[in-house]
VMD Tcl script that draws the C-alpha trace (Angstrom):
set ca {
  {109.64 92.00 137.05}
  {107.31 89.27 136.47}
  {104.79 89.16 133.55}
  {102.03 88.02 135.59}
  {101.39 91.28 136.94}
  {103.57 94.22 135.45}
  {102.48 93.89 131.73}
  {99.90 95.57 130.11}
  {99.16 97.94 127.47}
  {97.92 101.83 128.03}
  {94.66 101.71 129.20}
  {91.70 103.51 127.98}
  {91.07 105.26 124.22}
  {92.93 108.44 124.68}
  {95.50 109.61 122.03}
  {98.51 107.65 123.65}
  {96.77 104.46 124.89}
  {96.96 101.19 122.94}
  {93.36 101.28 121.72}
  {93.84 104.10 119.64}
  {97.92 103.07 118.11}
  {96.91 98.92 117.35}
  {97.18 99.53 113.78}
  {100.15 97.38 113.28}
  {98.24 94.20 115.37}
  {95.33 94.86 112.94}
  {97.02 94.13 110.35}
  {98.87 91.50 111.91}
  {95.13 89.89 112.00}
  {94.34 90.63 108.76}
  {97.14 89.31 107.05}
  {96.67 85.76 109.39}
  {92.51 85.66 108.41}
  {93.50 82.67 105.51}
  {94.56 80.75 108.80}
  {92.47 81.32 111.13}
  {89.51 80.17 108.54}
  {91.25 77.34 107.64}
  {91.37 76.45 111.50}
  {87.89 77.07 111.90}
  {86.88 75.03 108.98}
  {89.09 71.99 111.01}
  {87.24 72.48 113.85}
  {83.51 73.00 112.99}
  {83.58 70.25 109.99}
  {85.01 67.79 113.08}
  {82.19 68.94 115.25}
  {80.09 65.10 116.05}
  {76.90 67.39 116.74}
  {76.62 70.17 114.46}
  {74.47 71.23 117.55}
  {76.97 71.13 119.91}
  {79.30 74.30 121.34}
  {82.31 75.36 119.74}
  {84.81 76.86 122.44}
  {87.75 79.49 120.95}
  {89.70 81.43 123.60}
  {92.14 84.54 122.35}
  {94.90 84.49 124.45}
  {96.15 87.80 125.06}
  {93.62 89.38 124.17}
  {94.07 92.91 124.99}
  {91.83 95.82 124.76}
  {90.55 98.23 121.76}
  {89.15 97.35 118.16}
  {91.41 94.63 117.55}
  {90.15 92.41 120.50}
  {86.49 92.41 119.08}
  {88.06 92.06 115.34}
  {89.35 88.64 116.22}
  {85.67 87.73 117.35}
  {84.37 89.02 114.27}
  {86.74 87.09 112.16}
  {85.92 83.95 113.92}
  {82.03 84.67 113.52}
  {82.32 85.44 109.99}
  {84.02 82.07 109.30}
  {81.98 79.70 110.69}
  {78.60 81.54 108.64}
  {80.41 81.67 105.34}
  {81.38 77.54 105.84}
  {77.73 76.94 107.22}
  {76.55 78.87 103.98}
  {79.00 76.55 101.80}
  {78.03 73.34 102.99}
  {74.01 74.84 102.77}
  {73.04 73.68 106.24}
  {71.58 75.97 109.08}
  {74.36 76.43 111.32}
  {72.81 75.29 115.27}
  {76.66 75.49 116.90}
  {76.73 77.83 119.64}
  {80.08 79.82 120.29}
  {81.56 79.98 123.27}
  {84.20 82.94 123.02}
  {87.04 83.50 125.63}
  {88.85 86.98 126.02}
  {91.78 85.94 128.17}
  {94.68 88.65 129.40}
  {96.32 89.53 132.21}
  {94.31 91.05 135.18}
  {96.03 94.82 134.59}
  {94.01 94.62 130.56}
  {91.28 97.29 130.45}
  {88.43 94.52 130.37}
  {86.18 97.51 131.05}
  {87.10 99.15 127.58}
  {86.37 95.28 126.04}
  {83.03 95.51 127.88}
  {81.34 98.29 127.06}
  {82.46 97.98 123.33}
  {80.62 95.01 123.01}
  {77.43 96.97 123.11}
  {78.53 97.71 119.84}
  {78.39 94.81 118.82}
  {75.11 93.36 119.63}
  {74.49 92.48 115.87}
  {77.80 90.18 115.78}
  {76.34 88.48 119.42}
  {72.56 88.07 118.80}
  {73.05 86.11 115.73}
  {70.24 86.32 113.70}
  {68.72 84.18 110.78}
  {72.76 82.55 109.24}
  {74.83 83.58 112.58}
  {75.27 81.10 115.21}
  {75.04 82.57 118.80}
  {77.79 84.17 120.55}
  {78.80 84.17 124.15}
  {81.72 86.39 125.16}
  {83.27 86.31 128.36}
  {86.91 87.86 129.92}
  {89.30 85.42 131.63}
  {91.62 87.40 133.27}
  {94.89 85.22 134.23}
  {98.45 84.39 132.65}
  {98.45 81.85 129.68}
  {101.54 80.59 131.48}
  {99.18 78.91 133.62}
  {96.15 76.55 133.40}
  {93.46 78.66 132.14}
  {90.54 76.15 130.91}
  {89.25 72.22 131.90}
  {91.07 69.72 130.62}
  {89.72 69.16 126.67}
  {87.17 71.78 126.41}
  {88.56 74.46 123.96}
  {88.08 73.77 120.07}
  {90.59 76.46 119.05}
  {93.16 78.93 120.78}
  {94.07 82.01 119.12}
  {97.22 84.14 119.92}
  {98.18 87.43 118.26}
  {101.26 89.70 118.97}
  {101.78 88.05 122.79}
  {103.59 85.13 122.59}
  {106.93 87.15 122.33}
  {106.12 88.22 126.18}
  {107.77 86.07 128.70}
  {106.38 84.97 132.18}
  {109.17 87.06 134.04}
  {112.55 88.91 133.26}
  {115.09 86.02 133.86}
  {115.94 85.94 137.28}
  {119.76 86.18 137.23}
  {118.94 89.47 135.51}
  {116.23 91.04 138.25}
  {118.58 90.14 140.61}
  {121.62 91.79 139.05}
  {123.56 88.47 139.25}
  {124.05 89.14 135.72}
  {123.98 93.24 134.55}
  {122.43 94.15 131.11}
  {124.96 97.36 131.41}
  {122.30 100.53 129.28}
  {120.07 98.11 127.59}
  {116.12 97.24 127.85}
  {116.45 94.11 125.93}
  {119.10 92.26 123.87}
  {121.59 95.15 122.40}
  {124.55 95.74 120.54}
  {126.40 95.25 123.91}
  {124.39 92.75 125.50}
  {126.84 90.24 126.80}
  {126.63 86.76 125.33}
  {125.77 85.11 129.09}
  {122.76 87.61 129.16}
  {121.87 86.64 125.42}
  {121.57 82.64 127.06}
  {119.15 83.88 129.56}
  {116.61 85.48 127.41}
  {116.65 82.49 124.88}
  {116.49 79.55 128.13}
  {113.52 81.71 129.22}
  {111.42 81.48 126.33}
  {112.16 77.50 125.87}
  {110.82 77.20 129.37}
  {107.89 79.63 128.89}
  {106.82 78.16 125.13}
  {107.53 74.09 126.05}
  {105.65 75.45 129.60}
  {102.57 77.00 127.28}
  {102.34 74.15 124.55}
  {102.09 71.95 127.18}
  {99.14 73.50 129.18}
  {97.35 74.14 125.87}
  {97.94 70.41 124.90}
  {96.09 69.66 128.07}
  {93.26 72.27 127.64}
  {92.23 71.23 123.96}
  {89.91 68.75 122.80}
  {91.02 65.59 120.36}
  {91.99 67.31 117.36}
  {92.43 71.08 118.17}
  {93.48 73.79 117.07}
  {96.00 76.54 117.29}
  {96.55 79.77 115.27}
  {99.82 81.79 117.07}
  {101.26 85.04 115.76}
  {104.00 86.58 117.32}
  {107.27 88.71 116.36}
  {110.06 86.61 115.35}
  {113.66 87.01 113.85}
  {114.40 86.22 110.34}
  {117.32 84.85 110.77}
  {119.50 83.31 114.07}
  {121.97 86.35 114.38}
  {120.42 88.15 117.33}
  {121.09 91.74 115.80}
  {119.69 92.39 112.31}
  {119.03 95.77 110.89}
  {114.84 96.07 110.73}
  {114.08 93.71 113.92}
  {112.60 93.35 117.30}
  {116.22 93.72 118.95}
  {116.50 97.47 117.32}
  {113.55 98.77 117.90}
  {114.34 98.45 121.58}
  {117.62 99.06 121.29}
  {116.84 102.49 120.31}
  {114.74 102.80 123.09}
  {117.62 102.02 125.51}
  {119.54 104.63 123.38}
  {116.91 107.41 124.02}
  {116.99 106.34 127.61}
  {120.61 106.43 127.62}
  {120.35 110.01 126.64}
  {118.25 111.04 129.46}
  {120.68 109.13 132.07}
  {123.36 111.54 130.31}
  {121.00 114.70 131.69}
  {121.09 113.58 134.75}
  {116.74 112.86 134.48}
  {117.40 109.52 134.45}
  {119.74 107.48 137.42}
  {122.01 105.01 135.58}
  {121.36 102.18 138.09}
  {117.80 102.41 137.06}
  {118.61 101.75 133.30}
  {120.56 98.99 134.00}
  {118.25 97.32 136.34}
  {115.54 97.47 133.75}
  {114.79 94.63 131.51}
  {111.94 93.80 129.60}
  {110.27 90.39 130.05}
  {110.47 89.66 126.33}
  {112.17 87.40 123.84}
  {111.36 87.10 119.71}
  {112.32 84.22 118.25}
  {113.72 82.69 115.63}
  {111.50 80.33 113.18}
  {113.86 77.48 113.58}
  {113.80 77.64 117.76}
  {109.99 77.59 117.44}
  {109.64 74.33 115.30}
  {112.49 73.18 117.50}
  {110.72 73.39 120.79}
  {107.19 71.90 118.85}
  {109.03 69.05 117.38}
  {110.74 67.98 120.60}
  {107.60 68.00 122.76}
  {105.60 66.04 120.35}
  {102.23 67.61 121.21}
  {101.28 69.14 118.44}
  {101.77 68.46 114.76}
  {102.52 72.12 112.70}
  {100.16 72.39 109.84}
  {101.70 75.88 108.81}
  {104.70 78.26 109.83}
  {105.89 80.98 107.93}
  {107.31 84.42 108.41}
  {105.85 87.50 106.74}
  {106.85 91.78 107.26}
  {105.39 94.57 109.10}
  {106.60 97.91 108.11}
  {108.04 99.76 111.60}
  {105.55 102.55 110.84}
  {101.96 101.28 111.38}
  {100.53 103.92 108.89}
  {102.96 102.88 105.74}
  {100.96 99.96 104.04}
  {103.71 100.09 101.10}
  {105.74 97.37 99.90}
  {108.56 100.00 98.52}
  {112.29 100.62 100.74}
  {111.88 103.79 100.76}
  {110.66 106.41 104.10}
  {108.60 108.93 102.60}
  {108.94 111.17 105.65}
  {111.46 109.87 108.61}
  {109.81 112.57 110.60}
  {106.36 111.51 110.27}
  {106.67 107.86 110.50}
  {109.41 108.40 113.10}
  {106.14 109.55 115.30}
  {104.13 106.95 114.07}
  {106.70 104.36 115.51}
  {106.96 106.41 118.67}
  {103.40 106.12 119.46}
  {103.26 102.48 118.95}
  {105.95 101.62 121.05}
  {104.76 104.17 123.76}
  {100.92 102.44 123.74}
  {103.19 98.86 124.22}
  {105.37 100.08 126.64}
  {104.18 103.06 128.74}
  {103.07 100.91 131.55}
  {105.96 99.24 132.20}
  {108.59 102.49 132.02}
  {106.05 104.58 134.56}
  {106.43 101.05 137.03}
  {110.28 101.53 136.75}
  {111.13 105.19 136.34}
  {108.28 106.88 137.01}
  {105.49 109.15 134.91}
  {107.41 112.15 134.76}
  {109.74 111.30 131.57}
  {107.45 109.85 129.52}
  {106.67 112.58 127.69}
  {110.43 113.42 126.52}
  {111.33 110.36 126.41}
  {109.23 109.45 123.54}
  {109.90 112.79 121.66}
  {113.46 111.84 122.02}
  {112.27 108.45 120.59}
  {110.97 109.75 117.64}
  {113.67 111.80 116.65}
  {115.97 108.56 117.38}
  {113.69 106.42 114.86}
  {113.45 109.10 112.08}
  {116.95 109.04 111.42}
  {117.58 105.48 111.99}
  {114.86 105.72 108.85}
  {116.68 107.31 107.11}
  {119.01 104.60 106.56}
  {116.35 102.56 105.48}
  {113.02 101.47 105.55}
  {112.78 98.77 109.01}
  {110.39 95.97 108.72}
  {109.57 93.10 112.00}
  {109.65 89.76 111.10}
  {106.50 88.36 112.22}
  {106.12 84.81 112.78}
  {102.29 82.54 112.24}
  {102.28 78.98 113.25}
  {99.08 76.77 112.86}
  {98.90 74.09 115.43}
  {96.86 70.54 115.46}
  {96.84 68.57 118.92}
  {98.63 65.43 117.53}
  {96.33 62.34 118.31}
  {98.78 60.14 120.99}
}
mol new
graphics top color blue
foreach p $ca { graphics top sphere $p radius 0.5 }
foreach p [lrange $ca 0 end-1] q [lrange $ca 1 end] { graphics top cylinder $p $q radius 0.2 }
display resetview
């Protein structure tokens, strides 16, 4: 299973696609805006020619509100610092959607007609171009030192490709997705060496891409600790999905060979690998990292431990995790389980709430090209 091509998010605006269950990547955004206006504030007071073009590419873009949220965010920025420093801001943006070819870049497309306000500008707003880029971000994307600032949110935990000793069953993930309770320790090793090549691999090609003094705003789900199985985290979440799909291989819907040839291309990390692999490369100098929660359910914005209804937010998580994954299960095992196997989800995650409340670890890393 390679990246490149197999992931994407449900297509389209219906009631399970991942336009319409983003919630928890919204605020994901919002909680990151500080950041992100700090890194625009780098780049435009650097600009030589405050007539010049500013170029900003969101990697991973997706589709659905959030995708045009990020260019809103951006936009709003650079006409509240042009109001502050009382000039009339003459910097034309150049915005970059960039995702994999299998993103709906239709949805993106016609929502920007929405939009025309945010594009045409007017009397404070600087003019906006938007175009897609569809390609990998594992991969040379943009001419050497022409973007200002790179934005990432909620991707960066994706890897290029399952590690190959696993898609080619040298090694067996025996009735898990991801990294589980019984994930053996030489399968473990594999997910980590694949996200040091993938993140040296994408700091690297950025490095190249940016201009003297550029920016980079990443957010991306992370552990909170370096034990690889915490109660709240990344590793659960899937792990319960293995266990629902466990329970279908135990009905005889589901073959057990296709279970345990299924692995996501995925890996969250831990703060302390990711200002590992910066530090060791050089490239960049980290201006900010930190780690901040996400309740499991999308819909709870409390800061409390306790589930006000397991059932409830049990389908909340469901959907969420269905909009994410979806694509990649109907690839695999095909479009007729779907349906029960995210009912059996739910149920799965309400009493795993009951326990108590499960939060992601979410990690946000500013970047600044270091000056060699």
């Amino acid at each position: 299973m390679e990246a490149t091509t197999d992931v994407r998010m449900a297509t389209g605006n219906g009631e399970n696609s991942y336009a319409s269950n983003s919630r928890l990547q919204e605020k994901a955004i919002l909680e990151t805006r500080p950041a992100l206006r700090e890194a625009i504030q780098e780049v435009y007071t650097s600009l030589s020619n405050r007539r010049s073009t500013m170029v900003v590419a969101d990697l991973g873009c997706s589709s659905g509100p959030n995708t045009l949220l990020v260019v809103s965010e951006v936009m709003g920025a650079i006409r509240a610092l042009a109001r502050r420093l009382e000039e009339r801001c003459a910097v034309e943006v150049q915005f970059f959607l960039n995702d994999l070819p299998g993103n709906d870049f239709n949805l993106v497309f016609r929502s920007l007609e929405h939009y025309d306000n945010l594009l045409d500008g007017g009397k404070e707003a600087p003019p906006c171009y938007v175009s897609g880029l569809p390609g990998s971000y594992y991969k040379r994307l943009f001419p050497r030192r022409s973007v200002h600032l790179f934005h990432s949110s909620y991707s960066l935990m994706w890897r290029s490709k399952v590690p190959e000793e696993l898609s080619s069953c040298t090694h067996v993930n025996e009735g898990n997705i991801y990294i589980g309770k019984t994930t053996p320790p030489v399968v473990i090793k594999l997910f980590q060496e694949q996200f040091q090549k993938d993140f040296e691999l994408f700091l690297t090609l950025r490095y190249r891409e940016l201009v003297s003094g550029g920016r980079m705003l990443l957010t991306f789900l992370g552990r909170e600790c370096e034990e690889m199985l915490t109660h709240g985290e990344v590793s659960t979440v899937f792990d319960l999905v293995g266990k629902a799909i466990r329970s279908l291989v135990l009905q005889g819907r589901v073959e057990k060979e296709k279970l345990d040839s299924f692995n996501l291309p995925y890996y969250a990390p831990s703060v302390k690998e990711v200002k590992a692999l910066i530090n060791k490369n050089s490239l960049f100098d980290i201006e900010q990292i930190k780690l901040f929660e996400s309740n499991w359910d999308p819909q709870d914005d409390s800061d409390g431990d306790v589930v006000l209804d397991c059932a409830r937010s049990g389908a909340n998580v469901s959907k969420c995790i269905r909009a994410v994954l979806e694509p990649l299960i109907v690839d695999h095992f095909g479009e007729e389980i779907i349906d029960e196997l995210f009912t059996v989800y739910a149920s799965i995650i309400a009493k795993h709430m009951e326990k108590a409340k499960a939060k992601y670890p979410i990690i946000v890393v500013s970047l600044k090209k270091a000056m060699h």
